[in-house]
C-alpha positions as CSV (number, residue, x, y, z in Angstrom):
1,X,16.3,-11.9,-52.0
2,X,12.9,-13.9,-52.5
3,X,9.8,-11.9,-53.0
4,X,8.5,-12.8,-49.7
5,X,11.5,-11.9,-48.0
6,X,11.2,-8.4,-49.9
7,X,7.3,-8.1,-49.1
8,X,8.0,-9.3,-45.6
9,X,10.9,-6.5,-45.3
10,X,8.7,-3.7,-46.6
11,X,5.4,-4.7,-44.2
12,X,7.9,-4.6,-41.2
13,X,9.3,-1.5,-42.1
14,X,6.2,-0.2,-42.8
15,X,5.1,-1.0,-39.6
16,X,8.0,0.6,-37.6
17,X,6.8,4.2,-39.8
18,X,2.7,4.2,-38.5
19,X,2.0,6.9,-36.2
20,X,-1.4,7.4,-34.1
21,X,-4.7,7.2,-35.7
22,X,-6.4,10.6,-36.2
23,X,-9.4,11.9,-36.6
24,X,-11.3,12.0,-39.9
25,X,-10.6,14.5,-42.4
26,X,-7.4,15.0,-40.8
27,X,-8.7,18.0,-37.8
28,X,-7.6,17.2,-34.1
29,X,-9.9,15.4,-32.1
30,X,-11.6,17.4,-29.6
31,X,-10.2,17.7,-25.6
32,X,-13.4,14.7,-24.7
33,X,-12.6,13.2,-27.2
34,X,-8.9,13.0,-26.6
35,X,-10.1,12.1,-22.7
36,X,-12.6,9.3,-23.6
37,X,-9.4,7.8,-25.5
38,X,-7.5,8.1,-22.6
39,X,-9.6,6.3,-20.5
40,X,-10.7,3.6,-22.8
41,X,-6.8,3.0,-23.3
42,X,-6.7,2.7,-19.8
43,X,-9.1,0.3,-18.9
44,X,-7.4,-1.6,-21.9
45,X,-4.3,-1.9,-20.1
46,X,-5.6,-2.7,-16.6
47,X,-7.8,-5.7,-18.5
48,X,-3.9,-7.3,-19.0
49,X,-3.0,-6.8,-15.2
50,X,-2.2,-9.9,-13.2
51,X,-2.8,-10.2,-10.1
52,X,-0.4,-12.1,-7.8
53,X,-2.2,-15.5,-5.9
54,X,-1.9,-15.4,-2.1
55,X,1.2,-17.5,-1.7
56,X,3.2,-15.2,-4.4
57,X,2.5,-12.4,-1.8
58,X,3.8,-14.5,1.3
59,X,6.5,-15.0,-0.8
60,X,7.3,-11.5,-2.4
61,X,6.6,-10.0,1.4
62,X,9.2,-12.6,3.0
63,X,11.6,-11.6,0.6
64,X,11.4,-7.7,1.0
65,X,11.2,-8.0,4.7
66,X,14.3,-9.9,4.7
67,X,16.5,-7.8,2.3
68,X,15.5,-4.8,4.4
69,X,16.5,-6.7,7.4
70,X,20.2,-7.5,6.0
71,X,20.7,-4.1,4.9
72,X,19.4,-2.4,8.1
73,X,21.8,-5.0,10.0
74,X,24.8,-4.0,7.2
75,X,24.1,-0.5,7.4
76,X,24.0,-0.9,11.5
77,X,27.4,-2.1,11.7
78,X,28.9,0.2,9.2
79,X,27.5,2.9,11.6
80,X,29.1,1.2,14.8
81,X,32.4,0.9,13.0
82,X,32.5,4.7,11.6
83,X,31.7,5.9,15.1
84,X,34.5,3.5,16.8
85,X,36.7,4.5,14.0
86,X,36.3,8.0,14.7
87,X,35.9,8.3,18.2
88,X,39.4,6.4,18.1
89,X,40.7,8.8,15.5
90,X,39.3,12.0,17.9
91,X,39.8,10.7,21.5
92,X,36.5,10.1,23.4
């Protein structure tokens, strides 16, 4: 193995071992501390949201409203069936 490929190896396996930062001189951050974290990390993650343009809404609506239709309708005549089935079965 190349020394580059070894290096290489050790930084990603080094990587893989890292755990979260704490605080200095290795005491536990204090409960606003922990909170002001929580929300900064927050705020970081809703800064990578997306948000969907008007025609991917028509589109993603459309498509919900017409898988709930077919499986209404599929459920519907599973229901009709079950009760014919029965009331067949049972005399009605």
């Amino acid at each position: 193995m190349s020394e580059t490929a070894a290096s290489a190896a050790s930084g990603a396996e080094g990587s893989a071992r890292k755990t979260a930062p704490k605080a200095p001189s290795g005491e536990r951050r204090g409960l606003f501390a922990r909170i002001a974290l929580f929300v900064r990390q927050v705020v970081a993650e809703l800064k990578k949201v997306v948000r969907p343009t008007r025609q991917d809404l028509i589109t993603y609506t459309s498509v919900v409203l017409v898988f709930v239709a077919v499986v209404m309708a599929f459920v519907t005549l599973v229901d009709l069936g079950i009760g014919k089935v029965t009331f067949w079965v049972f005399g009605g």
